[in-house]
C-alpha positions as CSV (number, residue, x, y, z in Angstrom):
1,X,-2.9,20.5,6.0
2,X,-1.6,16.7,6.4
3,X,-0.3,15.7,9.8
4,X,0.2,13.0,12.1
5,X,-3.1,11.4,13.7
6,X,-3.1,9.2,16.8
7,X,-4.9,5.8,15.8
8,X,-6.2,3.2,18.2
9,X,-5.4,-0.6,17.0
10,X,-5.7,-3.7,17.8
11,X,-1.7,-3.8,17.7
12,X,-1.9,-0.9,20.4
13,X,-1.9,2.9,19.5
14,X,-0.1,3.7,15.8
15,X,0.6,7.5,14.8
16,X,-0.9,7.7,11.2
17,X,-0.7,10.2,8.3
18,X,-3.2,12.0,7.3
19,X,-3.5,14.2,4.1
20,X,-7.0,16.0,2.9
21,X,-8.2,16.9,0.2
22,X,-9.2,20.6,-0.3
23,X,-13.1,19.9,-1.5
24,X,-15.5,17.2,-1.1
25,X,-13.8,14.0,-0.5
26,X,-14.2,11.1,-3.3
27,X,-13.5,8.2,-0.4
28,X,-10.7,7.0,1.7
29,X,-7.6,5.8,0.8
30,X,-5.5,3.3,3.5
31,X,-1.6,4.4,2.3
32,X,0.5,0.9,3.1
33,X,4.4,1.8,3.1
34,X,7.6,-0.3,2.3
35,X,9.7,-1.6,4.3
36,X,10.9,2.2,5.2
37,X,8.5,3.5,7.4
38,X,5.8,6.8,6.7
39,X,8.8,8.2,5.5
40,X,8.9,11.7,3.3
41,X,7.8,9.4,0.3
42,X,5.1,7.9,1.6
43,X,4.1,10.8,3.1
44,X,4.2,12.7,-0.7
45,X,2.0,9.7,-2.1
46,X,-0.5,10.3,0.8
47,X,-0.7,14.0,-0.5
48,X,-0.7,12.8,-4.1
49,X,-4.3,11.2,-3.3
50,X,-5.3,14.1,-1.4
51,X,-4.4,16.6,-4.4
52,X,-6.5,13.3,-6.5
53,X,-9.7,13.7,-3.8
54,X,-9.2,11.7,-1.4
55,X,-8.6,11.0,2.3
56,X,-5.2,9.6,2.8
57,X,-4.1,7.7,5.6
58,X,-0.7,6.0,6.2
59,X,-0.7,4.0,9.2
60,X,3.2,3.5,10.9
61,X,2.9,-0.3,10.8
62,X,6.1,-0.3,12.7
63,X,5.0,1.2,15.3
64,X,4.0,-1.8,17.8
65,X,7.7,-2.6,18.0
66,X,9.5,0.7,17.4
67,X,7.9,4.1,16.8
68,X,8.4,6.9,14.7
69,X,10.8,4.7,12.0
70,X,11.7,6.7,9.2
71,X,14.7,5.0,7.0
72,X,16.6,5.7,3.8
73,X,17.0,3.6,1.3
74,X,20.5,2.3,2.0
75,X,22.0,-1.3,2.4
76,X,21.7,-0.9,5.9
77,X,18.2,0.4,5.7
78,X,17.1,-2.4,4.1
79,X,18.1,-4.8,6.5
80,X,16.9,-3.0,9.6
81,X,13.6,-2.5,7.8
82,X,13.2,-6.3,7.0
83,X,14.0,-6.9,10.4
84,X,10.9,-4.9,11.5
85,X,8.8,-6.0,9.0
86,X,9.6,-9.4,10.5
87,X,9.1,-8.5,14.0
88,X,5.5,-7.2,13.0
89,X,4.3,-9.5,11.4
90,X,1.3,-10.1,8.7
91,X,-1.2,-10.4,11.1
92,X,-0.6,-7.6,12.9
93,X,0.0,-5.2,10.3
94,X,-3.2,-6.6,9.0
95,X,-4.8,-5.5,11.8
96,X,-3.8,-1.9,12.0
97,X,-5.1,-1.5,8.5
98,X,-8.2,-2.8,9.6
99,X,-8.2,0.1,12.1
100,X,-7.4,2.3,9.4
101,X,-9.7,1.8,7.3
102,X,-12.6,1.6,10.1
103,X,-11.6,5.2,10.7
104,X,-12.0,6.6,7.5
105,X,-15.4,4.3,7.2
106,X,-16.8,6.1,10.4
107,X,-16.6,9.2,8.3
108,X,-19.0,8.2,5.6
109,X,-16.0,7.1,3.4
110,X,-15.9,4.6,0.8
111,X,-12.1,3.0,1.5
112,X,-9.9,1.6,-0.3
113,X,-5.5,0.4,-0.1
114,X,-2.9,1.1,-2.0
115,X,0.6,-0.5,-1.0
116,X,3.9,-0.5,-2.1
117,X,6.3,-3.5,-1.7
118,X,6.4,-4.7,1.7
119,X,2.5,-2.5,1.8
120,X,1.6,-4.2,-1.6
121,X,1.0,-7.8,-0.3
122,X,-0.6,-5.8,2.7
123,X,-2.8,-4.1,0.3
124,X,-3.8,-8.5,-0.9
125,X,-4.7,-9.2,2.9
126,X,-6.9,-5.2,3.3
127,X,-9.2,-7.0,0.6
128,X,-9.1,-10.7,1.7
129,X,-9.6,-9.5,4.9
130,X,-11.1,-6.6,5.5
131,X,-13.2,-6.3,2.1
132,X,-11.2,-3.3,0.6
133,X,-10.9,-2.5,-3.0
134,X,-7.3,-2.6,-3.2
135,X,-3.9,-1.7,-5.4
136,X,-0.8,-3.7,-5.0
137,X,2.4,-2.1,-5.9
138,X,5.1,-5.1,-6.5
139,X,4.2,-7.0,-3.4
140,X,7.0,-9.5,-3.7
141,X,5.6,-11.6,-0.2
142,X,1.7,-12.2,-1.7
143,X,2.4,-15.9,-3.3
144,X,1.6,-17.7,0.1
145,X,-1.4,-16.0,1.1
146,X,-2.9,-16.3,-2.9
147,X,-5.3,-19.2,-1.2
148,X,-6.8,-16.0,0.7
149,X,-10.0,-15.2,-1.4
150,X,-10.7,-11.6,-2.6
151,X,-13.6,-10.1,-1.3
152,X,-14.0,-6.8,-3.5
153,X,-11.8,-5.6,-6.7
154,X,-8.1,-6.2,-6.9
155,X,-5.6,-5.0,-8.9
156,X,-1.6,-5.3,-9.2
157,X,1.1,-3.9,-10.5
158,X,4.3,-5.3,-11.1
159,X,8.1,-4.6,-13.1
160,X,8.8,-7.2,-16.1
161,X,12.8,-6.5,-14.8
162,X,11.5,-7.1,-10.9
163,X,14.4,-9.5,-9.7
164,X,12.4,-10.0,-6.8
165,X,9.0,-11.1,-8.5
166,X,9.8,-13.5,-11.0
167,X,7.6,-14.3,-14.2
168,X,6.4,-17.4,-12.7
169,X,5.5,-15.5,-9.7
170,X,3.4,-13.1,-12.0
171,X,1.7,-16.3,-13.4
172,X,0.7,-17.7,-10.3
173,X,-0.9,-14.5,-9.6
174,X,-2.9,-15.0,-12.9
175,X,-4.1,-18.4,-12.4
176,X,-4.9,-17.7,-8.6
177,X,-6.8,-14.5,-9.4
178,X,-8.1,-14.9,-12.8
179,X,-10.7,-11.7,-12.2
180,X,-7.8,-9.7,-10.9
181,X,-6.6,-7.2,-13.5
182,X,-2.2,-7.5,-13.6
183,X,-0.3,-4.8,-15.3
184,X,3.4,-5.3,-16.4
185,X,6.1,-2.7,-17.0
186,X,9.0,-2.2,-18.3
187,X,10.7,-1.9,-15.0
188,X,12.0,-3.1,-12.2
189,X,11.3,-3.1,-7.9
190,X,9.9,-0.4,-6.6
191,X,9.6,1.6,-9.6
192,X,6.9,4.0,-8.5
193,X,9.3,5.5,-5.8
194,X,10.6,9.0,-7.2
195,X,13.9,8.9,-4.7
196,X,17.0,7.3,-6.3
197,X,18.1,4.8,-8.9
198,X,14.8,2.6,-9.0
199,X,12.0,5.3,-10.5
200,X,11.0,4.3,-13.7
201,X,8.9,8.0,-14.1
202,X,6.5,6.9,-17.5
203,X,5.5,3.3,-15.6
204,X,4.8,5.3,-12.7
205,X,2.9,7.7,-14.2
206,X,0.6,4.8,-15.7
207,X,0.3,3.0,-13.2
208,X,-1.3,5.8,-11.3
209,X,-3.6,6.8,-13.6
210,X,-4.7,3.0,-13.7
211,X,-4.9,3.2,-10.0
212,X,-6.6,6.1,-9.9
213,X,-9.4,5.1,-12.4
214,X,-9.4,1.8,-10.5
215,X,-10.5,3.8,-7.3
216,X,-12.7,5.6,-9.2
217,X,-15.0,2.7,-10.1
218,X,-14.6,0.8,-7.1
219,X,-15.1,3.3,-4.8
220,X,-18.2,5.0,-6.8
């Protein structure tokens, strides 16, 4: 069953969830939230890779300045969740899914990220930094770090009607990273997220079959 793990970090001790699979594992996957905490959505994607094969772990990135934050996705939300993905910090967040995915690794696992939003330009820095195949999800804060180098296999998603990730923001992905594979949908922000007005269900459900055959090969 998936439950909540106890992870030592650099950034000090960060509960984690963790979701199995029910047979052999295919490799580890590093679950990177939005700004909304290890909420029940990101909690139901961890399961979703489990129920695909894999080890899933979703470190609470929030957890060096406030613990156990689990937020809606309200006005209000949104702001307090900016203000702790401010207060954390790239670097640090960085560093607790360096921990992450050192855990999984310790287990004979093949690891890669996957992140969402906020977790999407995380999932840019788990391969520039740490060497991990990785997915990004719609990461709207990844145009200052594109001068990072990719160390292993990168690929992104983005919405064609993503207010928050221009075109020209798309393009600058492409000539940074022309080796990266970038998928466009018809959709906007945040469109994998089945809760609310934003879930674009027939992108989604491309999208993670492209992710999952992306694991696939990378992690083989």
């Amino acid at each position: 069953m998936a439950h909540w793990i106890d992870l030592d970090t650099p950034a000090g001790p960060v509960r984690a969830w963790r979701a199995d699979p029910s047979g052999l594992p295919l490799g580890g996957v590093v679950v990177l939230q939005e700004i909304f905490g290890v909420n029940e959505h990101i909690r139901a994607v961890a399961q979703r890779f489990a129920d695909a094969g894999y080890v899933a772990l979703a470190p609470s990135l929030f957890d060096p300045v406030e613990r156990e934050v689990e937020l809606d996705y309200g006005q209000d939300a949104s702001a307090r969740g900016v203000e702790l993905r401010n207060a954390v910090g790239f670097d640090r967040a960085s560093d607790i899914v360096g921990a992450a995915a050192h855990l999984l690794q310790s287990e004979g696992l093949r690891t890669g990220a996957v992140g969402f939003c906020w977790g999407g330009s995380l999932a840019f820095l788990a391969n520039t930094r740490h060497g991990l195949p990785a997915v990004s999800y719609y990461g709207a804060r990844t145009l200052p770090l594109l001068g990072e180098p990719l160390r292993a296999p990168m690929l992104f998603h983005f919405g064609s009607r993503d207010a928050s990730i221009p075109p020209e923001a798309i393009e600058q992905h492409r000539q940074a990273l022309p080796n990266a594979p970038i998928h466009l949908y018809d959709a906007g922000h945040a469109f994998n997220r089945d809760v609310g007005d934003h879930y674009e269900p027939d992108s989604a459900a491309l999208a993670w079959t492209r992710t999952l055959d992306f694991l696939a090969d990378a992690l083989k």
